[in-house]
C-alpha positions as a Markdown table, in Angstrom:
| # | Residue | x | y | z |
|---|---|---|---|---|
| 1 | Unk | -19.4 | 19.7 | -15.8 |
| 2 | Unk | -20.0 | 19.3 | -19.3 |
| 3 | Unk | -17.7 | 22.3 | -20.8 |
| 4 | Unk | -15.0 | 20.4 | -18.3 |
| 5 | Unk | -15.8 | 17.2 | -20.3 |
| 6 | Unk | -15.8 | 18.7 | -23.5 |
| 7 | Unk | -12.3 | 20.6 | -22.8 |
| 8 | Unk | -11.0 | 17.6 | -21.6 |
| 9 | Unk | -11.7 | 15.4 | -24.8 |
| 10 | Unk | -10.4 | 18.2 | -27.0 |
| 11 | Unk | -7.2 | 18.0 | -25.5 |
| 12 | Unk | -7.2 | 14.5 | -26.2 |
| 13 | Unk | -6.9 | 14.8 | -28.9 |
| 14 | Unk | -4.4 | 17.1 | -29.5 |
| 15 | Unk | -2.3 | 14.8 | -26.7 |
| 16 | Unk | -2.7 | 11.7 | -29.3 |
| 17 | Unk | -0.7 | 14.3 | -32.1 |
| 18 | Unk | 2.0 | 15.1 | -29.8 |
| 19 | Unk | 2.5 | 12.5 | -27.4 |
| 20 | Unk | 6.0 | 11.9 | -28.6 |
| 21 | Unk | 7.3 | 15.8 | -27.7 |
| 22 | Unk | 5.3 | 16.8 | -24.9 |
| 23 | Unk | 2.8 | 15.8 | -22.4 |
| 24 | Unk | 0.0 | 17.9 | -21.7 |
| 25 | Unk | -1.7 | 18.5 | -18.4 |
| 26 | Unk | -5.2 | 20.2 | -18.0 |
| 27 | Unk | -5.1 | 22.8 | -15.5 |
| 28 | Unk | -8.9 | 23.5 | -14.7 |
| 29 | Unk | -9.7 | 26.4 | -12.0 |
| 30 | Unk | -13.3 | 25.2 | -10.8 |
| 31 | Unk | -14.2 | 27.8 | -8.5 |
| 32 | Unk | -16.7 | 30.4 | -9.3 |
| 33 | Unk | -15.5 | 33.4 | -10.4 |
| 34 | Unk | -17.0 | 35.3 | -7.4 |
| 35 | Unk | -15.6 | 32.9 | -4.9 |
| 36 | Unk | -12.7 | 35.2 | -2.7 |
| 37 | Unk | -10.7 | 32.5 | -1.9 |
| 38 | Unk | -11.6 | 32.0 | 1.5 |
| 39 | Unk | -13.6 | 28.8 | 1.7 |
| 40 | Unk | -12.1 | 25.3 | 0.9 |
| 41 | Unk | -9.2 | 25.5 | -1.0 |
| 42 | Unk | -9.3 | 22.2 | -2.4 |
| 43 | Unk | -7.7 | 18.6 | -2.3 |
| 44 | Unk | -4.4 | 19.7 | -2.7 |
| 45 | Unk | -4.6 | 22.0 | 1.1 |
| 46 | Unk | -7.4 | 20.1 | 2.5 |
| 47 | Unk | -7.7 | 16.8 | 1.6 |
């Protein structure tokens, strides 16, 4: 949770700087890298 946090604020931060131009959007993968895919597949399928 806390590197999500930390990402999050950074980006911030760079969102304040260019607000005018473009807006960013996290994109944050949180499944474990050994997950295969075949469990839940998240708000967006399942909600």
């Amino acid at each position: 949770r806390e590197p999500v946090l930390d990402y999050i604020s950074r980006l911030k931060k760079v969102q304040d700087d260019v607000k005018d131009k473009i807006l960013i959007v996290p994109r944050i993968y949180t499944n474990k890298p050994r997950t295969t895919g075949d469990g839940y597949k998240g708000m967006l399928h399942q909600p």
